[in-house]
C-alpha positions in Angstrom: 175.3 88.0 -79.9 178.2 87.6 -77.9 180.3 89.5 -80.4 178.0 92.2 -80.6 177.9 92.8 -77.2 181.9 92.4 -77.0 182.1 95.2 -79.5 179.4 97.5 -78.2 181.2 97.3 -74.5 184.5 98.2 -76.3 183.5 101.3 -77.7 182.0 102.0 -74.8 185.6 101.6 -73.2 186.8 103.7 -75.3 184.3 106.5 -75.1 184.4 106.6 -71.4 188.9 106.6 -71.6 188.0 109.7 -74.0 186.3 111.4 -72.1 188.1 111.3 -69.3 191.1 112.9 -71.1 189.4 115.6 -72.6 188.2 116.3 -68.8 191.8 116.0 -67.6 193.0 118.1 -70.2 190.0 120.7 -69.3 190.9 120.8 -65.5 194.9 120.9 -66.2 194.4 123.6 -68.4 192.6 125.9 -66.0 194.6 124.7 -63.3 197.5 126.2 -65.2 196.2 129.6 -65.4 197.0 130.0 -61.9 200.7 129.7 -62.2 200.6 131.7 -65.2 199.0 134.4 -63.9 201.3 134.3 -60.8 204.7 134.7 -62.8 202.9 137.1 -64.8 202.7 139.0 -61.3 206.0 138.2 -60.4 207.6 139.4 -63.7 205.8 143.2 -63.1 206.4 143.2 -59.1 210.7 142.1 -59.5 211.1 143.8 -62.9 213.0 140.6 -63.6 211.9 140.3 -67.1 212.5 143.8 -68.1 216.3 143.6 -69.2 215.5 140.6 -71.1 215.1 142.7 -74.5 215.7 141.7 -78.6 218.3 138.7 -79.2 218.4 138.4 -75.5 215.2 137.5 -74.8 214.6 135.6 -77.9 217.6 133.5 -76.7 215.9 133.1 -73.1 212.6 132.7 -74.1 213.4 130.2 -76.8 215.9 128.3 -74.4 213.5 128.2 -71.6 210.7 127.3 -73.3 212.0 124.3 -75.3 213.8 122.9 -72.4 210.8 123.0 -70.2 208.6 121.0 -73.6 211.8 118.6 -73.5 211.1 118.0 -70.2 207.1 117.5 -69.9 207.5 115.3 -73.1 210.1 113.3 -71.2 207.8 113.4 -67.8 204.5 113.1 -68.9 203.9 109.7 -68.1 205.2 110.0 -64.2 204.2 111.4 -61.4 206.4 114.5 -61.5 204.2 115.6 -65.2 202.1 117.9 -63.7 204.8 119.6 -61.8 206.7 119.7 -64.5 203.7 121.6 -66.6 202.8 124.1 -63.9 206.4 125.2 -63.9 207.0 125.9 -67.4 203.4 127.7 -67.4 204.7 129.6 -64.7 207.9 130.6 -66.7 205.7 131.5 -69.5 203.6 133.8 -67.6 207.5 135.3 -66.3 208.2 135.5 -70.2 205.2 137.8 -71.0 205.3 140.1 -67.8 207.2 142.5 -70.4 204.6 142.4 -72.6 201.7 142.8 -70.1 203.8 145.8 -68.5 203.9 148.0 -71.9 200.5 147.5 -72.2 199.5 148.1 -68.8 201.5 151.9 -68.9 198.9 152.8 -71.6 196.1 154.7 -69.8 193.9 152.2 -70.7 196.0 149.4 -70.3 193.7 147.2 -67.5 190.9 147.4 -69.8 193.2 146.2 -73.3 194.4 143.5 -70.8 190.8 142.4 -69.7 190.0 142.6 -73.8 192.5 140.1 -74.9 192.0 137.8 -72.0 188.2 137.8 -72.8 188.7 137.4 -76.7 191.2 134.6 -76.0 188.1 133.1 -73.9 185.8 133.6 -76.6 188.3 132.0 -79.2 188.6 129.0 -77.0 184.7 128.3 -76.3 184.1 128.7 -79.6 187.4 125.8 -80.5 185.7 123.9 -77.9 182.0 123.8 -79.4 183.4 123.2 -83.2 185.5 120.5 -82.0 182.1 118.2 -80.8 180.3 119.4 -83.7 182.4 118.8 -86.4 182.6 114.9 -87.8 185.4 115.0 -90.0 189.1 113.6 -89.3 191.0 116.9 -89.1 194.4 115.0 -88.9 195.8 116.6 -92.1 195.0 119.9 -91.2 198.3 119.3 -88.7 200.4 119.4 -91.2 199.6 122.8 -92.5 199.3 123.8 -89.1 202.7 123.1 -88.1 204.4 124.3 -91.3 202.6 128.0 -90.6 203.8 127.5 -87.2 207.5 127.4 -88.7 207.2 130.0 -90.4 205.4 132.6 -87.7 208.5 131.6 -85.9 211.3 132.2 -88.7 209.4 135.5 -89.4 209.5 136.3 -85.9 213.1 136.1 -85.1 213.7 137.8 -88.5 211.8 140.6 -87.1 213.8 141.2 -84.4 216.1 142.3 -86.3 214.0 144.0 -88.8 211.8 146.2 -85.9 208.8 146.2 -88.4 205.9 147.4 -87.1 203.6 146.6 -90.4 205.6 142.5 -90.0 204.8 142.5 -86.3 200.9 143.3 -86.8 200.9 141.1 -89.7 202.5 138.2 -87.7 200.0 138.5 -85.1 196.8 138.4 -87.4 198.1 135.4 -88.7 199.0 133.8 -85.8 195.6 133.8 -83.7 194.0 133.0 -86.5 196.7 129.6 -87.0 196.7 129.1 -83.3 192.9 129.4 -82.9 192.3 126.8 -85.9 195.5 124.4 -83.7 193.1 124.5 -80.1 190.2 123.0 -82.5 192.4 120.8 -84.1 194.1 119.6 -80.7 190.8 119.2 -78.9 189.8 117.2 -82.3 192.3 114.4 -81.7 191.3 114.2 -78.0 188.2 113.5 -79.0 188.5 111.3 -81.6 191.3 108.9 -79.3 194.1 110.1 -81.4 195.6 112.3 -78.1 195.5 109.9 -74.9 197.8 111.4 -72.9 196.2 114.5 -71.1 199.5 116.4 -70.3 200.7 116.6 -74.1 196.8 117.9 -74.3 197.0 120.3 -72.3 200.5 121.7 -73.5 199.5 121.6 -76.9 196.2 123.6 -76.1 198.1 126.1 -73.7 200.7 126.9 -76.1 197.8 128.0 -78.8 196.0 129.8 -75.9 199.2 131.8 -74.9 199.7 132.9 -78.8 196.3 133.6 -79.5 196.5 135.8 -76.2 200.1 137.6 -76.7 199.1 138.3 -79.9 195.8 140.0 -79.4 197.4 141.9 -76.3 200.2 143.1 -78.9 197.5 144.1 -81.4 195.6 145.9 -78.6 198.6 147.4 -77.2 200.0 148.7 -80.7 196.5 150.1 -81.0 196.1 152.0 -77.7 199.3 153.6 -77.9 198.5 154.9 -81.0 195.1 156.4 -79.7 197.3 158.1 -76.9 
């Protein structure tokens, strides 16, 4: 009896610790929208972003970006995590100011913006729901994952180079369809206690959220500009 009773208060332990990481990782992820948004804003109002074109800006964004992951993985049991998130969500939202720009020039850019914002919403709700339905141990699925990953970025910084229109769209079907299937595998390993640290949640989630987003607003862009 009192072994029973040991085990069934451990796994309630355990389901409670889950929990509250998957609602940590919930409220740091929408808290990080607001920063996003707000270096998104500053990017457009300063232009500061604009010069910041081909090898450039892949040299920039690249930099920036894995400095700031360096950093949060480095931080992310202290104090100064959090911080250390909001400000590389912040230089994210900077980095794709350019992007958000182009699109907004289109005479129906606001509405292409409010389009991929809503179907990046959509892709995560529906992540979120599959990830409490589904039973199975998605922890192999990683490894494909990542490797796709790779190679969206090898591709990418090839194309830089190349200027390939039919590459770019190509690149960006694949990748919201790889980063959709990483926010349900990420929110998976929450879940199942494999993820228990909250800020690596939440920077693994935003990352596949800002993909799945820059790449519908670059399909929706290409798209528009084409109707014009």
């Amino acid at each position: 009896m009192t072994t029973t009773l040991s085990a069934h208060s451990t796994a309630s332990a355990t389901l409670v610790e889950r929990n509250r990481v998957l609602r940590n990782t919930y409220w740091l992820l929408s808290l990080s929208m607001i920063p996003t948004v707000l270096g998104a804003w500053v990017g457009l109002a300063t232009g500061i972003t604009a010069g910041l074109t081909g090898f450039m800006g892949l040299v920039v964004f690249l930099g920036g970006a894995f400095g700031f992951m360096f950093a949060i993985e480095r931080t992310k049991n202290s104090a100064a995590g959090v911080p250390v998130l909001l400000a590389f969500t912040f230089f994210m939202g900077l980095m794709l100011s350019r992007l958000v720009g182009t699109v907004l020039g289109l005479s129906n850019g606001a509405g292409l913006v409010m389009t991929a914002f809503a179907g990046t919403g959509g892709i995560f709700l529906g992540m979120a729901m599959l990830s409490s339905i589904i039973k199975r141990d998605l922890t192999n699925m990683g490894k494909f994952l990542f490797i796709g990953a790779i190679m969206l970025l090898v591709a990418g910084v090839a194309n830089v180079f190349l200027q390939s229109g039919a590459l770019m769209i190509t690149l960006a079907v694949l990748a919201i369809g790889i980063f959709s299937a990483f926010i349900l595998y990420d929110l998976k390993r929450v879940q199942d206690g494999q993820e228990t640290n909250y800020i690596t949640a939440t920077l693994g989630v935003y990352l596949s959220l800002f993909n799945v987003f820059q790449s519908l607003l670059m399909l929706l862009g290409l798209g528009g500009s084409r109707d014009e």
